[in-house]
ROGU-294423 format. One record per residue (C-alpha): residue number from 1; residue in three letters; x, y, z. Coordinates in Angstrom, 2 decimals. Example, Ala and Ser with C-alpha at 12.3 -4.5 7.8 and 13.67 -1.06 7.14 Angstrom:
+-------+-------+---------+---------+---------+
: nukol : mikol :       u :       v :       w :
+-------+-------+---------+---------+---------+
:     1 :   ALA :   12.30 :   -4.50 :    7.80 :
:     2 :   SER :   13.67 :   -1.06 :    7.14 :
+-------+-------+---------+---------+---------+
This chain:
+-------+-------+---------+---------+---------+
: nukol : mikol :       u :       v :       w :
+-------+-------+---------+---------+---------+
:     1 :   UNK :   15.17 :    9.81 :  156.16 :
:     2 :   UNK :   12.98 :    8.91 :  158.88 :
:     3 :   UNK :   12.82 :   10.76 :  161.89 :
:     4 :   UNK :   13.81 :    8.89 :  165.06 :
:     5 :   UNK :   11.13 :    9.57 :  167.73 :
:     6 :   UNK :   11.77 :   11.25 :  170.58 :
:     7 :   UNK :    9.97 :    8.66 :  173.12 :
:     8 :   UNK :   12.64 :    6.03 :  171.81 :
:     9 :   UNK :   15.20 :    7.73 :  173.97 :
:    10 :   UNK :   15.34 :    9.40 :  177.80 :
:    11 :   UNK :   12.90 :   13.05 :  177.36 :
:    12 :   UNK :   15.35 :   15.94 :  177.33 :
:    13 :   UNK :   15.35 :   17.07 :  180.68 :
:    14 :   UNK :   18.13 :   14.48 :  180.80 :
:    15 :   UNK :   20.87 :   17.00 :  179.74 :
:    16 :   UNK :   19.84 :   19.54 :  182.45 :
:    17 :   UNK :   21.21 :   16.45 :  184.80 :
:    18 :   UNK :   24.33 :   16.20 :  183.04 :
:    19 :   UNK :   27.33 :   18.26 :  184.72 :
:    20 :   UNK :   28.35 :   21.28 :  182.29 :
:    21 :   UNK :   31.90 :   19.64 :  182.12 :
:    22 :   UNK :   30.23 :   16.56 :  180.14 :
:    23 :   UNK :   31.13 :   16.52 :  176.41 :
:    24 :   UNK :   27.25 :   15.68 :  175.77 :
:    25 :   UNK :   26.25 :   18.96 :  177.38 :
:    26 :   UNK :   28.92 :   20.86 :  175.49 :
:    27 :   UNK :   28.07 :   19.80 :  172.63 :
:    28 :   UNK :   24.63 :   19.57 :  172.21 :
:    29 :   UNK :   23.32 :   23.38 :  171.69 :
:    30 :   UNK :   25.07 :   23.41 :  168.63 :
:    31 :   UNK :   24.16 :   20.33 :  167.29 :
:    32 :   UNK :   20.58 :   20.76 :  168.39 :
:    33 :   UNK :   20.59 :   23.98 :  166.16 :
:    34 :   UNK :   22.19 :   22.03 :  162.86 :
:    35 :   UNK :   19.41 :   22.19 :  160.11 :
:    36 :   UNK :   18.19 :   19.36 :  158.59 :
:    37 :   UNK :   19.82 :   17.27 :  161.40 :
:    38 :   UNK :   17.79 :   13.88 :  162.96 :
:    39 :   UNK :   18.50 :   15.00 :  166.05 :
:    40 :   UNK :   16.69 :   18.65 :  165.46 :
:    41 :   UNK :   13.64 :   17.13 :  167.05 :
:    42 :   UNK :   14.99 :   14.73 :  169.85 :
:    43 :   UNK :   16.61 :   13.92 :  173.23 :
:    44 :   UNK :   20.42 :   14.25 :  173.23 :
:    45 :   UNK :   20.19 :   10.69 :  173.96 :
:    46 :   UNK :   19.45 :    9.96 :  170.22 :
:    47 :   UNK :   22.65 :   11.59 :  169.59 :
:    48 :   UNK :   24.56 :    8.20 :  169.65 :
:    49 :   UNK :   22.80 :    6.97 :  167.45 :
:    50 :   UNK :   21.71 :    9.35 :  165.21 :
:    51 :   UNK :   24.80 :   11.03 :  164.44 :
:    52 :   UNK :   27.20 :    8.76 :  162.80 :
:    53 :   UNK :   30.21 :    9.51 :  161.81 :
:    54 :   UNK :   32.86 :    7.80 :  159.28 :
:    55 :   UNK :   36.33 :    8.66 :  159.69 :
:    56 :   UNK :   39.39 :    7.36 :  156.75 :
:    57 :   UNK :   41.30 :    6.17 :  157.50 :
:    58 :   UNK :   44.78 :    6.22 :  159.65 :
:    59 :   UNK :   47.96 :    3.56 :  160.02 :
:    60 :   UNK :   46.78 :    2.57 :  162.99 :
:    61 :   UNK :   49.38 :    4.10 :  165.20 :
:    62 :   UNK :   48.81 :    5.82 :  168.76 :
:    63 :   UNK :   49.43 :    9.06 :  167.14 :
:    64 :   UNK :   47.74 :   11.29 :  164.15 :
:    65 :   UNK :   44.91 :   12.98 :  163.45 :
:    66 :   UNK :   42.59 :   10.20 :  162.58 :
:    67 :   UNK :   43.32 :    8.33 :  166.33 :
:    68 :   UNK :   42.48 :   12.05 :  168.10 :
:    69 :   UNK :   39.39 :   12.52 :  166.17 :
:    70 :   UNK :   38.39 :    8.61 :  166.45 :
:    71 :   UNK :   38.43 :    9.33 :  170.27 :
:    72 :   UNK :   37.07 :   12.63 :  170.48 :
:    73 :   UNK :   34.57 :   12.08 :  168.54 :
:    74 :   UNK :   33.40 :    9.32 :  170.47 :
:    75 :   UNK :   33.57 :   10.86 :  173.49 :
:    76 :   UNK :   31.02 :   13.61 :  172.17 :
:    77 :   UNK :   28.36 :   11.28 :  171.72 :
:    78 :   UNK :   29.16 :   10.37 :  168.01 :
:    79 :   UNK :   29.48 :    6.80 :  166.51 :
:    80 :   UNK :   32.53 :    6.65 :  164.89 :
:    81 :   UNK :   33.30 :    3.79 :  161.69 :
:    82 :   UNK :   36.96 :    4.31 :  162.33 :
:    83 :   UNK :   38.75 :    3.16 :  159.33 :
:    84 :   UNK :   42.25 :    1.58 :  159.16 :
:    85 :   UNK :   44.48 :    0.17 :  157.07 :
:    86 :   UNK :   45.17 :   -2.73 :  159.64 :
:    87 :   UNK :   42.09 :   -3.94 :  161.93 :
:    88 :   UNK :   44.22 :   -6.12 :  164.01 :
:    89 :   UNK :   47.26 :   -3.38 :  164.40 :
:    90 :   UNK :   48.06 :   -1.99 :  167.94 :
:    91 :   UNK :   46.37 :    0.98 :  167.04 :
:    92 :   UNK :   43.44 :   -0.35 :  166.13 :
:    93 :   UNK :   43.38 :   -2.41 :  169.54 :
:    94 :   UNK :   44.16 :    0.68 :  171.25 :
:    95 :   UNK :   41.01 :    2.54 :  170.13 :
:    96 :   UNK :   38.92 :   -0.48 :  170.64 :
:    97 :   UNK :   39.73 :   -0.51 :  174.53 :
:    98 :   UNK :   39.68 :    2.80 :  175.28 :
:    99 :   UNK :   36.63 :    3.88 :  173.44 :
:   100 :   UNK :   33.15 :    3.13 :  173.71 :
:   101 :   UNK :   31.05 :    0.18 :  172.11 :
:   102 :   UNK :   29.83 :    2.80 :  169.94 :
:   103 :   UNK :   32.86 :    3.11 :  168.04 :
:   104 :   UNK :   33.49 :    0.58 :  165.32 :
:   105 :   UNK :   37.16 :    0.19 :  163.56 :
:   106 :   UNK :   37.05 :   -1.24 :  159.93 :
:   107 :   UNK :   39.20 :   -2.82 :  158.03 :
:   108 :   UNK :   40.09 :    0.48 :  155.10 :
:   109 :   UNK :   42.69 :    0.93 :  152.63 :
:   110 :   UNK :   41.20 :    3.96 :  150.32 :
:   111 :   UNK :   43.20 :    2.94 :  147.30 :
:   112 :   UNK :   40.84 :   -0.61 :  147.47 :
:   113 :   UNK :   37.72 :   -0.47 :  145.82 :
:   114 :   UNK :   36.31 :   -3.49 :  147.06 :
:   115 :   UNK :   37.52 :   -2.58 :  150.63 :
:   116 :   UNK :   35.78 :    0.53 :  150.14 :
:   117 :   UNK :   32.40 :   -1.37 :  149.27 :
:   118 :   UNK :   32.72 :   -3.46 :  151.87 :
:   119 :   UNK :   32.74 :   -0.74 :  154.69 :
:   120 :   UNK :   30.02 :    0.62 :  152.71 :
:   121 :   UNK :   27.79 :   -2.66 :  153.21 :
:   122 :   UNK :   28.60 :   -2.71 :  157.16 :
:   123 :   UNK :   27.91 :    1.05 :  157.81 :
:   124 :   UNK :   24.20 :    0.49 :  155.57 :
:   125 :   UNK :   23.67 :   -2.47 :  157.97 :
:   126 :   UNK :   24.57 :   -0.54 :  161.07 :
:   127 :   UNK :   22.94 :    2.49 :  160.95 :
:   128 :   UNK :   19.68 :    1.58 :  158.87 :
:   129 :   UNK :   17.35 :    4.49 :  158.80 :
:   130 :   UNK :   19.54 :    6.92 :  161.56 :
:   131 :   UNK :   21.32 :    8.08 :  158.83 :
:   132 :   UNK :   25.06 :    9.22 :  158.29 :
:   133 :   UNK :   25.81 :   12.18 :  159.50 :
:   134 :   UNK :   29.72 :   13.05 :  158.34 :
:   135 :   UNK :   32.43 :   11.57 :  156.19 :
:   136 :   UNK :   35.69 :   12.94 :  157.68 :
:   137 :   UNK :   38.40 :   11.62 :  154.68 :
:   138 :   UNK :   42.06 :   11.95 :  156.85 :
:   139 :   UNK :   44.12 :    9.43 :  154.03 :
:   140 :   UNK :   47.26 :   11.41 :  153.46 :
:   141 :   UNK :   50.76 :   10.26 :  152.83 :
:   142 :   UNK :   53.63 :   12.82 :  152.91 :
:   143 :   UNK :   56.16 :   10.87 :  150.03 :
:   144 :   UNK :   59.59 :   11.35 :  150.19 :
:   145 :   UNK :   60.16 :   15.70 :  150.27 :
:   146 :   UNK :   62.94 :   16.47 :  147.40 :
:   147 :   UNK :   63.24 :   18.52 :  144.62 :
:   148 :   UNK :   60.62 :   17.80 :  142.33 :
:   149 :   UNK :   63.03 :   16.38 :  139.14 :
:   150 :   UNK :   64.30 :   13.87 :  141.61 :
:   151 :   UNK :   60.91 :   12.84 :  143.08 :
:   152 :   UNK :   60.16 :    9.16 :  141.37 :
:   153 :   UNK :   57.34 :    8.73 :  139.28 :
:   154 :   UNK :   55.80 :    6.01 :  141.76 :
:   155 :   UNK :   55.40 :    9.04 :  144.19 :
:   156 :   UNK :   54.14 :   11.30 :  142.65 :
:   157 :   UNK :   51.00 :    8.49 :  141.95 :
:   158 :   UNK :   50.86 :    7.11 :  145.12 :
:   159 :   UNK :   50.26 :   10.62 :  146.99 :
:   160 :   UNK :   47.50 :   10.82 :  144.31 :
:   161 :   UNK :   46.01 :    7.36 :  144.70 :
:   162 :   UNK :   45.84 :    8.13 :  148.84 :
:   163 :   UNK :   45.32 :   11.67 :  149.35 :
:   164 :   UNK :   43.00 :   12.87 :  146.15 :
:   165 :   UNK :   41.70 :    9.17 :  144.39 :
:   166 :   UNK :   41.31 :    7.85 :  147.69 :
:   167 :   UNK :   39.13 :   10.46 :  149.40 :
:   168 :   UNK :   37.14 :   11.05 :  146.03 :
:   169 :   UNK :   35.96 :    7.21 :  146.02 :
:   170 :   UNK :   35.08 :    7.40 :  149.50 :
:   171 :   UNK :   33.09 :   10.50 :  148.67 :
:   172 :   UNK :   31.12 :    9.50 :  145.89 :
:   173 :   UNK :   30.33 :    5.82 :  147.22 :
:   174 :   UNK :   28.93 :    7.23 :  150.80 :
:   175 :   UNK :   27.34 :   10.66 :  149.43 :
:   176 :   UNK :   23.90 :    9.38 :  148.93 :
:   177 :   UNK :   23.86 :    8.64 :  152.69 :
:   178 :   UNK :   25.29 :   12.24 :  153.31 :
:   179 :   UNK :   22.38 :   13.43 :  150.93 :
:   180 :   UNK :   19.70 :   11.41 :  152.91 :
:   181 :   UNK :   20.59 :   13.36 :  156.10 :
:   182 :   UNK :   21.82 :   16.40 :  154.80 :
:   183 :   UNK :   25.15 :   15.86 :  156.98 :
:   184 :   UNK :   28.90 :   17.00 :  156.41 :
:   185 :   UNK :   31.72 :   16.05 :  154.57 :
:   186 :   UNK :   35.04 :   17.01 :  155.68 :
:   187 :   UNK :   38.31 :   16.99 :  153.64 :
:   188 :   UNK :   41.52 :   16.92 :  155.40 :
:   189 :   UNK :   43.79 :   18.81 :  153.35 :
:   190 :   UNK :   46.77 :   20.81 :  154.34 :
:   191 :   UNK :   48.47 :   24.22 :  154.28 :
:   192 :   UNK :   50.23 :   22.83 :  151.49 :
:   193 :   UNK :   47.54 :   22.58 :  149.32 :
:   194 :   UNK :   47.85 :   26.27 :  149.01 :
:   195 :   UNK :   50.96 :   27.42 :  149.72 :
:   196 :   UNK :   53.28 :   26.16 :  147.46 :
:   197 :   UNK :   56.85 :   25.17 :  149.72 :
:   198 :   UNK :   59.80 :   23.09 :  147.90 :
:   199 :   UNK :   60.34 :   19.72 :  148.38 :
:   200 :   UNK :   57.02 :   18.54 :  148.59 :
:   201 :   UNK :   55.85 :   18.63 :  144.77 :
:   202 :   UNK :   54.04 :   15.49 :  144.88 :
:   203 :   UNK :   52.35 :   15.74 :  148.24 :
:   204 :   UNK :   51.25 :   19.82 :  147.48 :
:   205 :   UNK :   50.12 :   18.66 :  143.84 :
:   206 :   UNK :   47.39 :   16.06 :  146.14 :
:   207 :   UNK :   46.38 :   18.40 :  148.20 :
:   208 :   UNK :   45.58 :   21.29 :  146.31 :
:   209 :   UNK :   43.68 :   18.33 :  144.02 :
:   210 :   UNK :   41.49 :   17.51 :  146.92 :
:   211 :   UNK :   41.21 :   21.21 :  148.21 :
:   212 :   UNK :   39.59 :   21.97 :  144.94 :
:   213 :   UNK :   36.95 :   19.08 :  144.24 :
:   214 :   UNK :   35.92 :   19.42 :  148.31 :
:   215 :   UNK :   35.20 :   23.55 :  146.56 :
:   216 :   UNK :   33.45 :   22.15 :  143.99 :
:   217 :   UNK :   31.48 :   19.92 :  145.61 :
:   218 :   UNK :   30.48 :   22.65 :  147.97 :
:   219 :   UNK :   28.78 :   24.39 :  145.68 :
:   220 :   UNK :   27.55 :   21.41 :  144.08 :
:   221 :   UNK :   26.69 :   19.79 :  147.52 :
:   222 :   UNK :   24.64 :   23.29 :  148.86 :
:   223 :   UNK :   20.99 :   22.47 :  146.85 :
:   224 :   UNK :   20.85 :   18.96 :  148.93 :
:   225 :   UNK :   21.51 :   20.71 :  152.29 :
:   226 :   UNK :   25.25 :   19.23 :  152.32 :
:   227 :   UNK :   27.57 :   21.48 :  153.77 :
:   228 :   UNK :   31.44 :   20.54 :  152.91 :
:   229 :   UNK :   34.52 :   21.65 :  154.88 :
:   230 :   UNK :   37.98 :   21.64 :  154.39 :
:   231 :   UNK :   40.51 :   21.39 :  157.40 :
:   232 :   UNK :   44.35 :   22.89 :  156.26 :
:   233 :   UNK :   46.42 :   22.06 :  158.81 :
:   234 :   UNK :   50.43 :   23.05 :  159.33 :
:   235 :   UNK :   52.54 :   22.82 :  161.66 :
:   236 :   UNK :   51.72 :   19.63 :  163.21 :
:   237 :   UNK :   53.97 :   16.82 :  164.41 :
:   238 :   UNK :   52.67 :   13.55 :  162.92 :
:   239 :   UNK :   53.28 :   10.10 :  162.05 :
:   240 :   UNK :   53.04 :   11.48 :  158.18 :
:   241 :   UNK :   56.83 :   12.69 :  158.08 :
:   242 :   UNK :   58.09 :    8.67 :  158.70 :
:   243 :   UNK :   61.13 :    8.40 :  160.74 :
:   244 :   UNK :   65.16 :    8.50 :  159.97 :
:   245 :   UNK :   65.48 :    4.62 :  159.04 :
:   246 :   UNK :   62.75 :    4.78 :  156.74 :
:   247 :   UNK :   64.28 :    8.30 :  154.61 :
:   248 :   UNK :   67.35 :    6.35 :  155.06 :
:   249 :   UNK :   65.97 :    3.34 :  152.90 :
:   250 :   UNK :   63.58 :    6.22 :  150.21 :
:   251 :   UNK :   67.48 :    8.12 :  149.84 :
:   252 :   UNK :   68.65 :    4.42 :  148.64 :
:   253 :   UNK :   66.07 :    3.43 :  146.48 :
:   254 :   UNK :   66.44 :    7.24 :  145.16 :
:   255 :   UNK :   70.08 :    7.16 :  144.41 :
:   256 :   UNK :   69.90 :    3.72 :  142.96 :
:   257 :   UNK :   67.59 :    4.51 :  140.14 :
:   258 :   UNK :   68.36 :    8.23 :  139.84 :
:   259 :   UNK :   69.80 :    8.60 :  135.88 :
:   260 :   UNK :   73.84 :    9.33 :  136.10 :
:   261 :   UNK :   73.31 :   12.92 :  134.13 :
:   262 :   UNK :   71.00 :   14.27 :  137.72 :
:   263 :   UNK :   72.97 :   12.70 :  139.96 :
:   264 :   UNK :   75.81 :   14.90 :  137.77 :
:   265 :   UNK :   74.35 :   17.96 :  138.24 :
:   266 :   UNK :   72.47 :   17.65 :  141.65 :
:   267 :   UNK :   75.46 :   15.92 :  143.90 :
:   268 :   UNK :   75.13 :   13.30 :  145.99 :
:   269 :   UNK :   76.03 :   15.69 :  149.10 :
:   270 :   UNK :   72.65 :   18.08 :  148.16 :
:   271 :   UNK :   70.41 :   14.85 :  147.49 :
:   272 :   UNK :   71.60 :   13.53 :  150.83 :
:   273 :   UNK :   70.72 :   16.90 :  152.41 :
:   274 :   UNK :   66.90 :   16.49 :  151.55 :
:   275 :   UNK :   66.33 :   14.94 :  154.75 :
:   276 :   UNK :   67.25 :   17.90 :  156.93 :
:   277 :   UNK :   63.21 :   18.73 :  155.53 :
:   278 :   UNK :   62.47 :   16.11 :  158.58 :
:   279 :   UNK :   64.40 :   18.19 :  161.06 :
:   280 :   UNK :   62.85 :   21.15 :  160.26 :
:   281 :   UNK :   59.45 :   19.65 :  160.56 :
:   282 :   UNK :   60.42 :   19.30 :  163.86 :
:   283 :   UNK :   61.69 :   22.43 :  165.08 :
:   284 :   UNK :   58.49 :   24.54 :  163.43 :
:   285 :   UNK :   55.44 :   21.76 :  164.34 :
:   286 :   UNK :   53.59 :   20.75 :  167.84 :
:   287 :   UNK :   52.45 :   17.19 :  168.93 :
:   288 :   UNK :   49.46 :   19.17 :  170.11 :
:   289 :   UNK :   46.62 :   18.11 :  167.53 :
:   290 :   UNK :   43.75 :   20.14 :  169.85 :
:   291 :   UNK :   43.39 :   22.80 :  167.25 :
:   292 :   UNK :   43.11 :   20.97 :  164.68 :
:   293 :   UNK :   40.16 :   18.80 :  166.70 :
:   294 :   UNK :   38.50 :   21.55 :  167.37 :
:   295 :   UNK :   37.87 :   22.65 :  163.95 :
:   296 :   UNK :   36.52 :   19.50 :  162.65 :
:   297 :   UNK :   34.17 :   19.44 :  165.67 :
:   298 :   UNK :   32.97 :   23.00 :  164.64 :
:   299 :   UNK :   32.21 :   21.57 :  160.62 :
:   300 :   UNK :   30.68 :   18.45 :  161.77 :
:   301 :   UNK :   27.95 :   19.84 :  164.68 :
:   302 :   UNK :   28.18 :   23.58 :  164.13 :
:   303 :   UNK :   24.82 :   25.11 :  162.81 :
:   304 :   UNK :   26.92 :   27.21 :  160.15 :
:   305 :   UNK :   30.28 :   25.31 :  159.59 :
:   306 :   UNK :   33.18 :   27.48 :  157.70 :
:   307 :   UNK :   34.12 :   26.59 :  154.10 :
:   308 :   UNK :   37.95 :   26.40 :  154.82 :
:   309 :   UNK :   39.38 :   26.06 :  158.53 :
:   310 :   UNK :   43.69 :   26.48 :  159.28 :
:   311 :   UNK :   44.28 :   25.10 :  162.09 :
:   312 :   UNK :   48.28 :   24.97 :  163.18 :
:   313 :   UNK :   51.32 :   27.29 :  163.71 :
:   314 :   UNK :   52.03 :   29.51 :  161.47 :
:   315 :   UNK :   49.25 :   28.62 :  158.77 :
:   316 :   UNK :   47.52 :   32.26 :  159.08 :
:   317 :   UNK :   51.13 :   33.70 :  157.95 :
:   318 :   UNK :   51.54 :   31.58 :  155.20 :
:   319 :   UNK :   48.14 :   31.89 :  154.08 :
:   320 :   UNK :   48.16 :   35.70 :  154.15 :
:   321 :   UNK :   51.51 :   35.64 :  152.27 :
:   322 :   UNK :   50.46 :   33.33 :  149.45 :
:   323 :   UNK :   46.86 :   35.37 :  149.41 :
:   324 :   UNK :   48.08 :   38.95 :  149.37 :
:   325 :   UNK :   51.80 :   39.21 :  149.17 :
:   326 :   UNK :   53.34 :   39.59 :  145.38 :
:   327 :   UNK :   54.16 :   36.25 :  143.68 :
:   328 :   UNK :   58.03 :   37.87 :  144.23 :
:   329 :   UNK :   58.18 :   37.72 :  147.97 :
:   330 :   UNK :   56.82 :   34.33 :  147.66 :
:   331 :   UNK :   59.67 :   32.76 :  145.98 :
:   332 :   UNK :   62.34 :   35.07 :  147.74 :
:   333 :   UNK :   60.99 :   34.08 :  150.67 :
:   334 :   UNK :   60.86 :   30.49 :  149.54 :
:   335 :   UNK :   64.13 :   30.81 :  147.97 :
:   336 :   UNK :   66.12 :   32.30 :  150.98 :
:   337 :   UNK :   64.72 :   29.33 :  153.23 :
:   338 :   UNK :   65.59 :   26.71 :  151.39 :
:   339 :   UNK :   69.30 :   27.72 :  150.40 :
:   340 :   UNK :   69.43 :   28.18 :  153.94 :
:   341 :   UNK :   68.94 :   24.77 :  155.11 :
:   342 :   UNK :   69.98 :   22.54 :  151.80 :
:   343 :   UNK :   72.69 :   24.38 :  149.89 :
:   344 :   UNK :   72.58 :   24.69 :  145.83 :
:   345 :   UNK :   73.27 :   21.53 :  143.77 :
:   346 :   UNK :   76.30 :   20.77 :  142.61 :
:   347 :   UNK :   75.87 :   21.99 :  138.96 :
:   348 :   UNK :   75.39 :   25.63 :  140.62 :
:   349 :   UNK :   77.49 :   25.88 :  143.20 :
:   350 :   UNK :   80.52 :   24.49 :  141.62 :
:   351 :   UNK :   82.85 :   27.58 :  140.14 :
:   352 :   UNK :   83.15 :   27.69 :  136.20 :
+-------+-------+---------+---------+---------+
């Protein structure tokens, strides 16, 4: 790739005349040290340009992951390709007015190849010969949390299709971009990628899909100057978990099409129970997403980026205890929590 040069842009006694408190001053010492970078060799100016960033996708609400990064990013210095899966949502307005002209929302739904070419074709046109400096994949869809027999087939593909086929295709179709300016790729996972926790079957299966191949392609990655993160987040209050009405119309569809013989042995009371998972989500997570904000800005401008941050409450316990602790504790411990909040089925609690 081209180097931009540096008498394009203001010389770089222009960040000595920042104030320490701007984000551009913050930032720039470690992204001035980031090998291979385009702006190794020029004002911090060139850093809007020459660090682009794409970022896939989010619903488009005010809340999540992808809208925090979207703006923090921004405010760094980066330009962001925002992807969402509705350009003329509230969300999407939302980012347009309070960000800068830098940042660009496009029209993304990962499980759409042509949608995926087609943001492909407008980043190319945008940023030309500056280069790409980070894919950030943030698809992820939570399902509806039950016992794994009970979980429809549909779900189990559509966490797939979003949170591992999704970010894969993204991946592969913007890597030689990645390769050109031997940038980042970041993989939001999730805690439960690795630590395996009932109920969630589907979405864990995903995860731990996407946790591997963003391993893989580390390694892979490494001889083309790529460095690739992964971000496992818990304990966050999101827009992922849905809301009441809409477990409310999952349990319906659920115990409509469930086969007589499991509704038999689970109970209608225990299936109804699943949704106390949403309470509990909300008693053991923060709305506070800075953590997890910080770590992606540390893989996408640090000169040395981690393989695997875990950002949230509580992740370093569970990590430690699915890393070190015998397989036994894990399911006793997984076993006592779970009886504790749902009950047994029917079949097992009823006395013979």
């Amino acid at each position: 790739m081209r180097k931009l040069s540096a008498l394009t842009f203001p010389p770089i006694s222009l960040l000595s005349k920042l104030p320490r408190t701007s984000p551009l001053q913050r930032a720039w010492p470690s992204l001035n040290s980031t090998r291979g970078s385009p702006c190794s060799v020029i004002s911090p100016a060139a850093l809007v340009c020459a660090h682009a960033v794409l970022l896939w996708p989010f619903a488009g609400g005010d809340s999540g992951f992808g809208h925090g990064l979207a703006k923090h990013l921004d405010k760094l210095g980066f330009t962001v390709f925002a992807g969402v899966l509705d350009e003329k949502g509230s969300g999407a307005e939302e980012l347009r007015r309070s960000c800068s002209k830098r940042l660009s929302v496009l029209q993304m739904d990962v499980t759409n190849p042509q949608q995926i070419k087609d943001a492909h074709s407008k980043v190319v046109e945008k940023v030309q010969d500056k280069g790409l400096w980070a894919v950030i994949n943030n698809a992820g869809i939570l399902g509806f949390p039950m016992d794994g027999e009970l979980i429809p087939m549909a779900d189990y593909k559509s966490c797939m299709a979003v949170n591992f086929f999704g970010a894969v295709e993204v991946t592969k179709t913007f890597l030689p971009l990645l390769r050109k300016s031997k940038g980042r790729l970041v993989n939001i996972s999730s805690i439960g990628g690795v630590f395996p926790m009932q109920q969630l079957a589907a979405y864990s299966s995903s995860k731990a899909a996407l946790t591997m191949f963003s391993s893989v392609m580390r390694q892979e990655l490494s001889k083309w100057g790529v460095k690739v993160s992964v971000i496992q987040p818990g304990g966050f209050r999101t827009n992922i978990a849905g809301t009441s009405e809409s477990w409310d119309q999952k349990e319906k569809v659920i115990l409509d099409h469930l086969p007589p013989e499991l509704q038999e042995d689970y109970g209608r009371d225990y299936i109804l129970q699943q949704k106390n998972f949403l309470r509990g989500i909300g008693i053991f997570s923060t709305s506070d997403i800075t953590p997890l904000i910080r770590d992606v800005e540390h893989a996408v401008s640090a000169k040395s980026p981690s393989a695997f941050y875990a950002p949230g409450k509580l992740t370093s316990l569970f990590l430690n205890i699915a890393f070190f602790f015998p397989t036994s504790f894990l399911d006793y411990f997984e076993k006592k929590q779970n009886i504790q909040k749902k009950g047994m089925p029917r079949a097992l609690s009823t006395p013979k």
